[in-house]
HTML snippet that shows the backbone in 3Dmol.js (N, CA, C, O; Angstrom):
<script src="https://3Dmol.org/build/3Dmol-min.js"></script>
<div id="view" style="width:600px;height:400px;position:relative"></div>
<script>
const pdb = `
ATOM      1  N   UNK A   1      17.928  -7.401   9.992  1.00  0.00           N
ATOM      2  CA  UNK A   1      17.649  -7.521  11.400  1.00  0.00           C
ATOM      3  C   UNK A   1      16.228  -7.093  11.693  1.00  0.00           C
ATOM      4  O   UNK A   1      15.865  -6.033  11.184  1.00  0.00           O
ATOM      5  N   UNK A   2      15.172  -7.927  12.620  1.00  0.00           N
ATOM      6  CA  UNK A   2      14.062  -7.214  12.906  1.00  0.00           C
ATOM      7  C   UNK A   2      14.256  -6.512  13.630  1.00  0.00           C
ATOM      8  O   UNK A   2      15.146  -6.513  14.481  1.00  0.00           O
ATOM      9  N   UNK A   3      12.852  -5.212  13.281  1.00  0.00           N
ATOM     10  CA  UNK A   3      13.231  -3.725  14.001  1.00  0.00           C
ATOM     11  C   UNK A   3      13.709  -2.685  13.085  1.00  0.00           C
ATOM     12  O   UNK A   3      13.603  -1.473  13.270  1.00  0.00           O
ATOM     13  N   UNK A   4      14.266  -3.296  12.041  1.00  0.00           N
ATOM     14  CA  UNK A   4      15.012  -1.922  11.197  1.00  0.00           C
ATOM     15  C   UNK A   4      13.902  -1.784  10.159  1.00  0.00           C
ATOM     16  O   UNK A   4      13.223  -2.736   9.773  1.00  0.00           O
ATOM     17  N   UNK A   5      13.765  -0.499   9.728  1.00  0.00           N
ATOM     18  CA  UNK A   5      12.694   0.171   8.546  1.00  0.00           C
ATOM     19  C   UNK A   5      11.616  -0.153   9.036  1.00  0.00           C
ATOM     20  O   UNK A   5      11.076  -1.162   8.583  1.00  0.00           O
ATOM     21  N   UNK A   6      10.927   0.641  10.177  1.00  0.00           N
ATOM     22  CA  UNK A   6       9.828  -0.157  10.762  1.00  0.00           C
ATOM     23  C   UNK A   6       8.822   1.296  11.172  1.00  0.00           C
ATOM     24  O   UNK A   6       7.863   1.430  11.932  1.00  0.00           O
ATOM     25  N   UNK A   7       9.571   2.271  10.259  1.00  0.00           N
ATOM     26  CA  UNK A   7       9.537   3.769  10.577  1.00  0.00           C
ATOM     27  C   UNK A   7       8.143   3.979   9.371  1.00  0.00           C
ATOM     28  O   UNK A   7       8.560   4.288   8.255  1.00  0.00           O
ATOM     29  N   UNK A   8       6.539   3.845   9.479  1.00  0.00           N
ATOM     30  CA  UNK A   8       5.615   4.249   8.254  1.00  0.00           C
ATOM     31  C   UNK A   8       6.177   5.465   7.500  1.00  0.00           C
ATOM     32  O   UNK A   8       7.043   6.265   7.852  1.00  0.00           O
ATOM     33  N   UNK A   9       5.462   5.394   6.381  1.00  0.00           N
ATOM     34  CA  UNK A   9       5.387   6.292   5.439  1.00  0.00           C
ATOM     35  C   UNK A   9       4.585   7.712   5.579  1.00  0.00           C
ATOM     36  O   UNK A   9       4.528   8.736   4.898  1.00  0.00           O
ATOM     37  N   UNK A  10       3.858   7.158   7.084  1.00  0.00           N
ATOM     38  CA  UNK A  10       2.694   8.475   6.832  1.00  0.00           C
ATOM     39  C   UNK A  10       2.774   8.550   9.011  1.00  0.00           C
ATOM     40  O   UNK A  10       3.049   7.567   9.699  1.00  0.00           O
ATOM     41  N   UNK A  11       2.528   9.623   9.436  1.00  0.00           N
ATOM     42  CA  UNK A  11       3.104  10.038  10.235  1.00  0.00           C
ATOM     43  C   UNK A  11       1.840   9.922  11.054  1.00  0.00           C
ATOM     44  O   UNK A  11       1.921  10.280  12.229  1.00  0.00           O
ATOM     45  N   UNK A  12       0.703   9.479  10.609  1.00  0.00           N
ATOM     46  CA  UNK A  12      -0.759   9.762  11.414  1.00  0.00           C
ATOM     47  C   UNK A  12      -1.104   7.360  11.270  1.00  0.00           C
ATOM     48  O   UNK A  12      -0.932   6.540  10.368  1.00  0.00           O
ATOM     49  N   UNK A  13      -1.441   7.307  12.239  1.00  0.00           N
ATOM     50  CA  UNK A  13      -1.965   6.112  11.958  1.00  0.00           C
ATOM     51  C   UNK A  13      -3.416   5.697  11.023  1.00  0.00           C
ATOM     52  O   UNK A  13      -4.495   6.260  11.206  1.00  0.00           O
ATOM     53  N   UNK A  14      -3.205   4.694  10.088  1.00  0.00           N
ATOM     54  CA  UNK A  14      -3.879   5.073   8.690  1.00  0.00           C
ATOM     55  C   UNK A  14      -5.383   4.699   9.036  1.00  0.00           C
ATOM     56  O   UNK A  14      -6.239   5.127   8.262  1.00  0.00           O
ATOM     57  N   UNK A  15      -5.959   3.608  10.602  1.00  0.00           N
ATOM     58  CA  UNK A  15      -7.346   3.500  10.970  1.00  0.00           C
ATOM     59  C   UNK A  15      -8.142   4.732  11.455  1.00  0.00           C
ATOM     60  O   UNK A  15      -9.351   4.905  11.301  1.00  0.00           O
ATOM     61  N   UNK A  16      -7.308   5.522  12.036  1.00  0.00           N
ATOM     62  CA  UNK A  16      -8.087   7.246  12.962  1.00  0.00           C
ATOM     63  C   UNK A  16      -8.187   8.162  11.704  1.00  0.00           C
ATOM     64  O   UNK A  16      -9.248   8.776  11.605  1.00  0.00           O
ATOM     65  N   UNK A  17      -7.178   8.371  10.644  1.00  0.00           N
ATOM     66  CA  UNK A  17      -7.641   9.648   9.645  1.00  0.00           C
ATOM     67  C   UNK A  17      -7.456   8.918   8.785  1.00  0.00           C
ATOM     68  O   UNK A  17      -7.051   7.756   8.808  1.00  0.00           O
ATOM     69  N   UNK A  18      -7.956  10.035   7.360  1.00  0.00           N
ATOM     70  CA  UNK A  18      -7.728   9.141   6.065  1.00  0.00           C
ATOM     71  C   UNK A  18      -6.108   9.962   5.207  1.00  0.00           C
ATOM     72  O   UNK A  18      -5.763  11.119   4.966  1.00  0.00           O
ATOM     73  N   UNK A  19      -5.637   8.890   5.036  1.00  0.00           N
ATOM     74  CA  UNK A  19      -4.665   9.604   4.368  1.00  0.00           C
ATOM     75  C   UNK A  19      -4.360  10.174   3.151  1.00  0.00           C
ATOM     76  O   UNK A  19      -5.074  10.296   2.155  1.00  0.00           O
ATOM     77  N   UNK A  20      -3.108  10.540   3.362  1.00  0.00           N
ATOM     78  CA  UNK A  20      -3.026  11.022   1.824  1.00  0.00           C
ATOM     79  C   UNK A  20      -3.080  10.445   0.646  1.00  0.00           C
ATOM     80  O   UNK A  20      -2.554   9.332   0.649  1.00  0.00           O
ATOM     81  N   UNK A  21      -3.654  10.888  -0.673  1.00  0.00           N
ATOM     82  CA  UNK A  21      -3.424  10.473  -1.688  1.00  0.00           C
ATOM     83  C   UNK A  21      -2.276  10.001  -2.326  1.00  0.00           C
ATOM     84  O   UNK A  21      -1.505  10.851  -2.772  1.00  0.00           O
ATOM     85  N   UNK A  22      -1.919   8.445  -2.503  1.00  0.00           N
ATOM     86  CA  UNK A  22      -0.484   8.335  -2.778  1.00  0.00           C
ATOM     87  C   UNK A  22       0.129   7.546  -1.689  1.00  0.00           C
ATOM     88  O   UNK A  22       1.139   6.856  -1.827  1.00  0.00           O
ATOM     89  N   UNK A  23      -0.542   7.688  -0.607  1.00  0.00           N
ATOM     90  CA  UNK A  23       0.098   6.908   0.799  1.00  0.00           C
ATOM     91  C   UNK A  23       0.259   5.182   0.542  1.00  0.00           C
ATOM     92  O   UNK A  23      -0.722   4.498   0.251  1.00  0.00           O
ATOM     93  N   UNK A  24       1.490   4.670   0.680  1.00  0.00           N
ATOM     94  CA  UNK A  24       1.406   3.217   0.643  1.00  0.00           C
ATOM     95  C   UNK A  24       0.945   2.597   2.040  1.00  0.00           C
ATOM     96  O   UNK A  24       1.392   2.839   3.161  1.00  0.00           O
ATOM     97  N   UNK A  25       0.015   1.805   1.687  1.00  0.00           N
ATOM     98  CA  UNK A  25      -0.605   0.871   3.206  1.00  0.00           C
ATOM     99  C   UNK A  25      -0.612  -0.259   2.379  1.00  0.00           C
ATOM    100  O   UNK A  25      -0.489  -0.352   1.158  1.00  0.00           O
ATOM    101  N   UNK A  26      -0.859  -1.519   3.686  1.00  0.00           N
ATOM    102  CA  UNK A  26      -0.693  -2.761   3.365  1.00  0.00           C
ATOM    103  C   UNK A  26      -2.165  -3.403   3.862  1.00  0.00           C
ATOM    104  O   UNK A  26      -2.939  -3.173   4.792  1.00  0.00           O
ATOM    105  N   UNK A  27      -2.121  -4.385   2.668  1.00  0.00           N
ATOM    106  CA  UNK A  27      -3.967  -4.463   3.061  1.00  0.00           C
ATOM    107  C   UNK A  27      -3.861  -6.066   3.433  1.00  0.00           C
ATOM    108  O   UNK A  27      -3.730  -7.025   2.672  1.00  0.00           O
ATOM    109  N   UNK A  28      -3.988  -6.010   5.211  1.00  0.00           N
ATOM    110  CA  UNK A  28      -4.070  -7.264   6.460  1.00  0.00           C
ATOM    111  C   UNK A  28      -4.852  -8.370   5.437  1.00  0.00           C
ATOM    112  O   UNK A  28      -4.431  -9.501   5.192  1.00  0.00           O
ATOM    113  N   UNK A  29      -5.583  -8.014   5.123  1.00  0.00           N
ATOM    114  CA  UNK A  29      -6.669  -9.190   4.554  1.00  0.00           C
ATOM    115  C   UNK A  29      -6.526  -9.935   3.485  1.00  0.00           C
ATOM    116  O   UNK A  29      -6.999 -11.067   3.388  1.00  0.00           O
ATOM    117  N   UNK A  30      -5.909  -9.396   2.664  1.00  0.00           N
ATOM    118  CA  UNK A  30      -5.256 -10.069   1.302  1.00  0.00           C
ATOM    119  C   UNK A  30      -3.710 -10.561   1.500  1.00  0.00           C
ATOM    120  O   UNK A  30      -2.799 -10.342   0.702  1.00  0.00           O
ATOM    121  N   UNK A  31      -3.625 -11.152   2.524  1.00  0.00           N
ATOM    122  CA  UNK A  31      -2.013 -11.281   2.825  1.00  0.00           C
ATOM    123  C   UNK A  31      -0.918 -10.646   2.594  1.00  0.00           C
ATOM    124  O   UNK A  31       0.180 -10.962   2.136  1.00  0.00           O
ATOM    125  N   UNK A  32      -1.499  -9.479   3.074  1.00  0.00           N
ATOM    126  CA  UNK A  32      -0.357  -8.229   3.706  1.00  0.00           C
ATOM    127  C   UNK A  32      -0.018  -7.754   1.721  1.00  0.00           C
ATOM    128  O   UNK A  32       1.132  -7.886   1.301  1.00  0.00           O
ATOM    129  N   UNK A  33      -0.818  -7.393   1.038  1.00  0.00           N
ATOM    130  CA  UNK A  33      -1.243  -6.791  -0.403  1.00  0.00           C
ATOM    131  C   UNK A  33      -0.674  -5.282  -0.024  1.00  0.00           C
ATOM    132  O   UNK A  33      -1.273  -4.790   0.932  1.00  0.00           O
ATOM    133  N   UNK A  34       0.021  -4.731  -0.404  1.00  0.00           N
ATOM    134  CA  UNK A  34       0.609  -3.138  -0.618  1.00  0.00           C
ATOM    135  C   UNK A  34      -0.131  -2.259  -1.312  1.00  0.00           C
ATOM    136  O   UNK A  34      -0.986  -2.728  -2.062  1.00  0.00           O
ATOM    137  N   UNK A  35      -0.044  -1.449  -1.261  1.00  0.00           N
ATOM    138  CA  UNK A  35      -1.083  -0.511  -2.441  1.00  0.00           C
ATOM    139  C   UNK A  35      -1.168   0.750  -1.916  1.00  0.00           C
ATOM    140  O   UNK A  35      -1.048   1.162  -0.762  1.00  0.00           O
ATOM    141  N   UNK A  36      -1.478   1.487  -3.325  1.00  0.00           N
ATOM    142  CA  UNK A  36      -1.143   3.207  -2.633  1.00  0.00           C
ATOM    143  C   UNK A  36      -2.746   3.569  -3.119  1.00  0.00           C
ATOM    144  O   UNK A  36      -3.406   3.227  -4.100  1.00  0.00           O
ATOM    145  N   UNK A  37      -3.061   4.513  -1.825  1.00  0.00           N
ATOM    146  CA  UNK A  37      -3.995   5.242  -0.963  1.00  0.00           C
ATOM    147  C   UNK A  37      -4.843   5.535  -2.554  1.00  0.00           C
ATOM    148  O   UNK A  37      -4.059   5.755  -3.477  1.00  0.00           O
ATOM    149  N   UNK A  38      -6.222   5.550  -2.893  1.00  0.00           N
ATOM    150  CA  UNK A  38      -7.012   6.074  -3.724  1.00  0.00           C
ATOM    151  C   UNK A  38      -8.047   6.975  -3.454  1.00  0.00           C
ATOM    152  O   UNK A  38      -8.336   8.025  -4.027  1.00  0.00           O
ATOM    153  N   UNK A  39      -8.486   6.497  -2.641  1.00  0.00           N
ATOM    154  CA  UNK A  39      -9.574   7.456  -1.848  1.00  0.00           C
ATOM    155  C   UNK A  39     -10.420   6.764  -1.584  1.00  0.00           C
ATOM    156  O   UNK A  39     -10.309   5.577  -1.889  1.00  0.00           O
ATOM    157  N   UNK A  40     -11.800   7.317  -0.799  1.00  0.00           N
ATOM    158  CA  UNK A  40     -12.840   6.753  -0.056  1.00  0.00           C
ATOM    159  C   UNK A  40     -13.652   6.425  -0.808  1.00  0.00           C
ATOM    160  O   UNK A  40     -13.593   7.022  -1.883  1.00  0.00           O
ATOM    161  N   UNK A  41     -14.855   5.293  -0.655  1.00  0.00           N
ATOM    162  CA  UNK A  41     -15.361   4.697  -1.475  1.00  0.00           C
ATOM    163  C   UNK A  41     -16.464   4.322  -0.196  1.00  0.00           C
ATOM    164  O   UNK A  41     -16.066   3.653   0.758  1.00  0.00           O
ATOM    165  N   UNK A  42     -17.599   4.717  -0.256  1.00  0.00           N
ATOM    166  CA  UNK A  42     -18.742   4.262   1.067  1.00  0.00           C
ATOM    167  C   UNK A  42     -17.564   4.557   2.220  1.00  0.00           C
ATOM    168  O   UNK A  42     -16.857   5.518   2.519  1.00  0.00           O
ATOM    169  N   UNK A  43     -17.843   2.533   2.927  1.00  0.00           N
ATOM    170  CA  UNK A  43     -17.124   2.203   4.158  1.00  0.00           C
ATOM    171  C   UNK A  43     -15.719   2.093   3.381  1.00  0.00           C
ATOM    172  O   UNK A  43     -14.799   1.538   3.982  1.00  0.00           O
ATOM    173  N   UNK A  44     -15.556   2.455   2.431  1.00  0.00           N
ATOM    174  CA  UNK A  44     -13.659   1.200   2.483  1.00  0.00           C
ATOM    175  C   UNK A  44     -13.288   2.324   1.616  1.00  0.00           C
ATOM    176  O   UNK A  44     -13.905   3.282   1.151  1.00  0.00           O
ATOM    177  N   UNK A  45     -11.675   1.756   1.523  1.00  0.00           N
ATOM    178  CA  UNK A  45     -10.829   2.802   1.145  1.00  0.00           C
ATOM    179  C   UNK A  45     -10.398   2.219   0.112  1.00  0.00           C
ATOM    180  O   UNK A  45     -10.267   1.001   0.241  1.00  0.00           O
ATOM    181  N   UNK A  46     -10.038   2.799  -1.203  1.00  0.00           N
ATOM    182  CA  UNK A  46     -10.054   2.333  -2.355  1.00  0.00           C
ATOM    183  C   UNK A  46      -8.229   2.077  -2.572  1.00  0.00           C
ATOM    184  O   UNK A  46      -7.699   3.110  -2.164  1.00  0.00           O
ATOM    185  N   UNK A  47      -7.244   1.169  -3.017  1.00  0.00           N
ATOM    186  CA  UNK A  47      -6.331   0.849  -3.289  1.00  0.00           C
ATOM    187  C   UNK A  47      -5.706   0.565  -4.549  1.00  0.00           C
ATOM    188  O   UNK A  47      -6.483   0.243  -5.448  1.00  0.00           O
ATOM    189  N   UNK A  48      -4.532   0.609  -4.815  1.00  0.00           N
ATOM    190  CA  UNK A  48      -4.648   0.020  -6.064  1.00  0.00           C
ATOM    191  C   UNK A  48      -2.711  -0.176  -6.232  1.00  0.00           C
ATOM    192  O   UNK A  48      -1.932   0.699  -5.855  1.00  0.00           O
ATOM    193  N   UNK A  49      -2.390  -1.155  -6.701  1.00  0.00           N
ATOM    194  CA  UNK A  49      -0.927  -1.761  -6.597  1.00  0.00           C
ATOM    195  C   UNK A  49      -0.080  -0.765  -7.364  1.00  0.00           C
ATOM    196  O   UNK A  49      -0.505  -0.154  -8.344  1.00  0.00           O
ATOM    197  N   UNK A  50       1.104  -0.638  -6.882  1.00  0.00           N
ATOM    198  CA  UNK A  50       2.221   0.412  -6.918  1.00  0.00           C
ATOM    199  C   UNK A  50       2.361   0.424  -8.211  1.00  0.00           C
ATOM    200  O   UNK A  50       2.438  -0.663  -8.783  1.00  0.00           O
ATOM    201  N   UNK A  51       2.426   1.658  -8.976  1.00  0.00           N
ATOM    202  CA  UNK A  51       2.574   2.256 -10.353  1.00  0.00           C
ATOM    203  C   UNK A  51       1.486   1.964 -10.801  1.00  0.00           C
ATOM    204  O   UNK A  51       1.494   2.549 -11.885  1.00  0.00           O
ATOM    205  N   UNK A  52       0.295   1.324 -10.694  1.00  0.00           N
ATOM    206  CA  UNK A  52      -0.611   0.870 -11.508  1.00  0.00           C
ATOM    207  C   UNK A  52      -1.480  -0.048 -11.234  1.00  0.00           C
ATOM    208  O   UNK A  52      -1.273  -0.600 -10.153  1.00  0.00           O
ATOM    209  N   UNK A  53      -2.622  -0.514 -11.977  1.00  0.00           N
ATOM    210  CA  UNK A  53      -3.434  -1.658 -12.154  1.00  0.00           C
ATOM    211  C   UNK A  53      -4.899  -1.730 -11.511  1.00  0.00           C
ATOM    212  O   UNK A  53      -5.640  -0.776 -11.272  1.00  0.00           O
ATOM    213  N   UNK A  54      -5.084  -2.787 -11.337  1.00  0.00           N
ATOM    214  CA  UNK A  54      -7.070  -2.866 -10.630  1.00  0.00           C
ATOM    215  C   UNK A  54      -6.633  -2.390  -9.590  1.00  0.00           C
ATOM    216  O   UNK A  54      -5.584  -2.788  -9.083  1.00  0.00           O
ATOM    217  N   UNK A  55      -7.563  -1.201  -8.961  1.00  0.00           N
ATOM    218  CA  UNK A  55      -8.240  -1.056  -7.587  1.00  0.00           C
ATOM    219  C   UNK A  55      -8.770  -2.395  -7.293  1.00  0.00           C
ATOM    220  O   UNK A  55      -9.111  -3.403  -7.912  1.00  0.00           O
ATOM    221  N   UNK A  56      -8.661  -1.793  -5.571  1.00  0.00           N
ATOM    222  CA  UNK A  56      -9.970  -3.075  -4.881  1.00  0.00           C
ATOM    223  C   UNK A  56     -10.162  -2.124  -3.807  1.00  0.00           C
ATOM    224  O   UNK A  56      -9.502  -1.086  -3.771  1.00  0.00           O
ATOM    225  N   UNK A  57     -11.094  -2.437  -2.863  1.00  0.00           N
ATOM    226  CA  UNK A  57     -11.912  -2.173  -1.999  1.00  0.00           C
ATOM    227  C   UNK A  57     -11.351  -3.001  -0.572  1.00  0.00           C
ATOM    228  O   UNK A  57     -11.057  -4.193  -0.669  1.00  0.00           O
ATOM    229  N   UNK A  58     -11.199  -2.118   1.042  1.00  0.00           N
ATOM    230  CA  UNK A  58     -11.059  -2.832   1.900  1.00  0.00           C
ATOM    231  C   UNK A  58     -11.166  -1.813   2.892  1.00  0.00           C
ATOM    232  O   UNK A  58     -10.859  -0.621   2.922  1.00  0.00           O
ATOM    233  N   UNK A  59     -11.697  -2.624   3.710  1.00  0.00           N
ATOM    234  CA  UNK A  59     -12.304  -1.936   5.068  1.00  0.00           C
ATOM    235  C   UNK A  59     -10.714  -1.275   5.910  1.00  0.00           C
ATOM    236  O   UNK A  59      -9.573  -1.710   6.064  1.00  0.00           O
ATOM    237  N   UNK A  60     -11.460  -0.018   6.291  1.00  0.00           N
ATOM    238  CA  UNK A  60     -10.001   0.459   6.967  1.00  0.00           C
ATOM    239  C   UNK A  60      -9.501  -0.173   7.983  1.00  0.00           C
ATOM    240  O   UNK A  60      -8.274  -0.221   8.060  1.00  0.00           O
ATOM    241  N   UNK A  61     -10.104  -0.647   8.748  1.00  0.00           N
ATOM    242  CA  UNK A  61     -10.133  -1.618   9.947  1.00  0.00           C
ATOM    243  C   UNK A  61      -9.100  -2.652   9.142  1.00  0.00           C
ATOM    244  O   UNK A  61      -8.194  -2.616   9.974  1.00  0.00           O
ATOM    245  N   UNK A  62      -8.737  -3.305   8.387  1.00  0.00           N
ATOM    246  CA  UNK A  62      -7.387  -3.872   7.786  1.00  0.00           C
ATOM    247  C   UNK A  62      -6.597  -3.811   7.243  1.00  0.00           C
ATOM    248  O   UNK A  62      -5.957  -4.746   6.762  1.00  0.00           O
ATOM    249  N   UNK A  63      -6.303  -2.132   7.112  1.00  0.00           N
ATOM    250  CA  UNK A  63      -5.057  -1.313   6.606  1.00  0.00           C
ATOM    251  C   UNK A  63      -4.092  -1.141   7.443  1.00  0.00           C
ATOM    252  O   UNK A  63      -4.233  -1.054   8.663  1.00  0.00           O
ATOM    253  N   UNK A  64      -2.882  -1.072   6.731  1.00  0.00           N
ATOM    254  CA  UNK A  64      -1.740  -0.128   8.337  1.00  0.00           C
ATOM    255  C   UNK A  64      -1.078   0.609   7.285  1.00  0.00           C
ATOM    256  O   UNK A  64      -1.292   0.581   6.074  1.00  0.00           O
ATOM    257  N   UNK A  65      -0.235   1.275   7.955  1.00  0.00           N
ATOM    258  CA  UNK A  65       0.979   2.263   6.605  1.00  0.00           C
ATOM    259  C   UNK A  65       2.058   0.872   6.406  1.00  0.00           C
ATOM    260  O   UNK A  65       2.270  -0.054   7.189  1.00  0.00           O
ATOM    261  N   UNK A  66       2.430   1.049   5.507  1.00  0.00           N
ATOM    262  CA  UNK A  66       3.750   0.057   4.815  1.00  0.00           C
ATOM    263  C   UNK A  66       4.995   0.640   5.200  1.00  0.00           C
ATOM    264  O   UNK A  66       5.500   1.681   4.779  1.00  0.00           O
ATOM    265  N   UNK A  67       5.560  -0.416   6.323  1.00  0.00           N
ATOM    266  CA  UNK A  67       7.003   0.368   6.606  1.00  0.00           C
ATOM    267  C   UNK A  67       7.624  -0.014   5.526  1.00  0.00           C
ATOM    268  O   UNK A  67       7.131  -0.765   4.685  1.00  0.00           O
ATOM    269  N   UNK A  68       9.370   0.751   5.451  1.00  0.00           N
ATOM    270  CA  UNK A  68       9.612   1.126   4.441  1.00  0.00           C
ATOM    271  C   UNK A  68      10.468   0.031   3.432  1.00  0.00           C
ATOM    272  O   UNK A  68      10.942   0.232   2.314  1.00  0.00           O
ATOM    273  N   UNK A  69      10.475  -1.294   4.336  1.00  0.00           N
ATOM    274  CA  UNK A  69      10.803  -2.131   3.669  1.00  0.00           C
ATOM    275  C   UNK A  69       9.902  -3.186   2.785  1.00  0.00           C
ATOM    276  O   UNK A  69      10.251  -4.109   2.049  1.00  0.00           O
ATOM    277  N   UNK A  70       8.671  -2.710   3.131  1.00  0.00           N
ATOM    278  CA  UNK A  70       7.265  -3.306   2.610  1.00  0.00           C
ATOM    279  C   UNK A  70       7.390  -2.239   1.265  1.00  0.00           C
ATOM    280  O   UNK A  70       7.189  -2.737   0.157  1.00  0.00           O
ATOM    281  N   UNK A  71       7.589  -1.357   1.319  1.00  0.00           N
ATOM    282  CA  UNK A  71       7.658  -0.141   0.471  1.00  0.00           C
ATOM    283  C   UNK A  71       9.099  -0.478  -0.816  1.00  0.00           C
ATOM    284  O   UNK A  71       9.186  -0.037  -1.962  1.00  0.00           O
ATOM    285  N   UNK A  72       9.646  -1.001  -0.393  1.00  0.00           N
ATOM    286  CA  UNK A  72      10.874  -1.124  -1.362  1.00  0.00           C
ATOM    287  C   UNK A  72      10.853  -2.665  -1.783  1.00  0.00           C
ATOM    288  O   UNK A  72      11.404  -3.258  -2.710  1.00  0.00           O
ATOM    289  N   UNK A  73      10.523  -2.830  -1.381  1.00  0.00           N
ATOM    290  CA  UNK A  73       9.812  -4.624  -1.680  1.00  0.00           C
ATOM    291  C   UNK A  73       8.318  -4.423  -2.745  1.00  0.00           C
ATOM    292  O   UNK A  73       8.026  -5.423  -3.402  1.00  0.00           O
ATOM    293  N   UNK A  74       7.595  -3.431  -2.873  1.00  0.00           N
ATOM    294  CA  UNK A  74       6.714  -3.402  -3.488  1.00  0.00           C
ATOM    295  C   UNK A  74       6.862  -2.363  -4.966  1.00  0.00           C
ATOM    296  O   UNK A  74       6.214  -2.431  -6.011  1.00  0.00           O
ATOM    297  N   UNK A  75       7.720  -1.629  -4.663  1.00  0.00           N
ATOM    298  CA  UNK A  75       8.546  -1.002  -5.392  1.00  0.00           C
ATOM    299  C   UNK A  75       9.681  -1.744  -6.579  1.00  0.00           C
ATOM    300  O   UNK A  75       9.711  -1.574  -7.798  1.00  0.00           O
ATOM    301  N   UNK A  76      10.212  -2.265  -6.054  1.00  0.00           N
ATOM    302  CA  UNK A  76      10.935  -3.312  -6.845  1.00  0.00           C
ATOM    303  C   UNK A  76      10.195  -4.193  -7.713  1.00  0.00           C
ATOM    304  O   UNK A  76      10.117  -4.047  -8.933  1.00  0.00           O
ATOM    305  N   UNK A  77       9.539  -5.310  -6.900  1.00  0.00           N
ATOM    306  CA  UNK A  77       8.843  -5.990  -7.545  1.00  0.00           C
ATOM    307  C   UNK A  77       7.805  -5.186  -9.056  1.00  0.00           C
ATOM    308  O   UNK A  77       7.457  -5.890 -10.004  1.00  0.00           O
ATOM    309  N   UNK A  78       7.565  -4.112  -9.002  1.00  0.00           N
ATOM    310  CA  UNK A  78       6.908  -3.469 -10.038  1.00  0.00           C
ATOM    311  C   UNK A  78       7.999  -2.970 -10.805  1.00  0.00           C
ATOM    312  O   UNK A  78       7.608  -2.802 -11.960  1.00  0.00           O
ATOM    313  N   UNK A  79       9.077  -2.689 -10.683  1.00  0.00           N
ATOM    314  CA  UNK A  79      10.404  -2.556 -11.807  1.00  0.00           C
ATOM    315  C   UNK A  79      11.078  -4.075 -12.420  1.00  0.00           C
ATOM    316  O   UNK A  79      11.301  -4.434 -13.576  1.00  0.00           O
ATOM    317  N   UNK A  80      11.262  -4.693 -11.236  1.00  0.00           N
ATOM    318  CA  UNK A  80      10.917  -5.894 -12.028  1.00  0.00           C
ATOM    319  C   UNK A  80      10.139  -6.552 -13.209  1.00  0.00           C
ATOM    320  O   UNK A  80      10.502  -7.014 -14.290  1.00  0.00           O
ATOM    321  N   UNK A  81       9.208  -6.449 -12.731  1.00  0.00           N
ATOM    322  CA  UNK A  81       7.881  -7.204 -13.577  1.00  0.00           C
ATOM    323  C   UNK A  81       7.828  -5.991 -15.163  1.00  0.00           C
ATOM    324  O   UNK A  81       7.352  -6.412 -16.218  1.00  0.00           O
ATOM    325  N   UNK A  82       8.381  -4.550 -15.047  1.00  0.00           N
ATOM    326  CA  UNK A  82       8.404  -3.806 -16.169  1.00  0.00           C
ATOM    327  C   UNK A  82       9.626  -4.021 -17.395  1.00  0.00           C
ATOM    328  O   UNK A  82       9.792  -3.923 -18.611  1.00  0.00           O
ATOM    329  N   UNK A  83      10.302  -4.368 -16.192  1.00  0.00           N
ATOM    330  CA  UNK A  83      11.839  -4.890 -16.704  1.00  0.00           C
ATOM    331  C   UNK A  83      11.494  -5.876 -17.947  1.00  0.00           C
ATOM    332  O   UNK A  83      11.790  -5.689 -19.127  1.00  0.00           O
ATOM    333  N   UNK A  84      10.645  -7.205 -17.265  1.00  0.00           N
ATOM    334  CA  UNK A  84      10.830  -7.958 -18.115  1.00  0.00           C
ATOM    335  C   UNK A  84       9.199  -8.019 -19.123  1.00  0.00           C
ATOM    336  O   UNK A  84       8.295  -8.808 -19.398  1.00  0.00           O
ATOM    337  N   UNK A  85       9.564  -6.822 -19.343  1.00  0.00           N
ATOM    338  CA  UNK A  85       7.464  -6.633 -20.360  1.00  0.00           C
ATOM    339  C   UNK A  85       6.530  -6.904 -20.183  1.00  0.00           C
ATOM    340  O   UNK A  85       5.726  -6.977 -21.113  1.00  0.00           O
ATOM    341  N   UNK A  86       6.090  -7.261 -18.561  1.00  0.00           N
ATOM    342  CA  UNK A  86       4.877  -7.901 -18.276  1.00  0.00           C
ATOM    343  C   UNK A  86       3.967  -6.820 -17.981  1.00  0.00           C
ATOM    344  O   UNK A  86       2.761  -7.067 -17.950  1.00  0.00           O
ATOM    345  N   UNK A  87       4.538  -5.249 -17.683  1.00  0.00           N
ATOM    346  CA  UNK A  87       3.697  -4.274 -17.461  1.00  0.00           C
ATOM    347  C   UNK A  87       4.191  -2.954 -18.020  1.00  0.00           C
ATOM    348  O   UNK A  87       5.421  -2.922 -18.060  1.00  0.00           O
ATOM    349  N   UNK A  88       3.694  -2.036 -18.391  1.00  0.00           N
ATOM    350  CA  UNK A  88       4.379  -0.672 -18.841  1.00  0.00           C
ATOM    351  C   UNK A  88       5.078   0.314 -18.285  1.00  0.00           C
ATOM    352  O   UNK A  88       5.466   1.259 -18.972  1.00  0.00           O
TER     353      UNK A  88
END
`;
const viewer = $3Dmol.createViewer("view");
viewer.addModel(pdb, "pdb");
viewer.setStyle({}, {cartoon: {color: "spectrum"}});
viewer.zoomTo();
viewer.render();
</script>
């Protein structure tokens, strides 16, 4: 149903402060791309896909927090993909 799990991960909105290390946000610009919090980098905030892999770079201005079904959807998909040996 829309409306349900719509509750972020991080309790501060992720454009006004920087969050925590570890925080999952979803990056607007890469068609809604998930990725947990790395740290600051110049202007942009550094990302990098759940359990692992390349960072990238993106302006905070197109981050939000990942509600929690973006979160279990991004979560999965990386047990998945380990499941079947494509990642460690």
């Amino acid at each position: 149903m829309y409306g349900e799990n719509v509750r972020p991960n991080s309790p501060t909105p992720s454009n006004t402060s920087t969050p925590a290390l570890g925080t999952l946000l979803v990056d607007t610009s890469r068609a809604d791309r998930v990725g947990e919090f790395r740290g600051v980098a110049g202007p942009y905030w550094s990302l990098r896909p759940v359990g692992g892999g390349a960072e990238w770079e993106v302006e905070p201005r197109h981050v939000r927090p990942a509600v929690l079904i973006e979160q279990l959807r991004a979560r999965t998909a990386r047990l998945n993909a380990r499941s079947r040996g494509e990642v460690l």
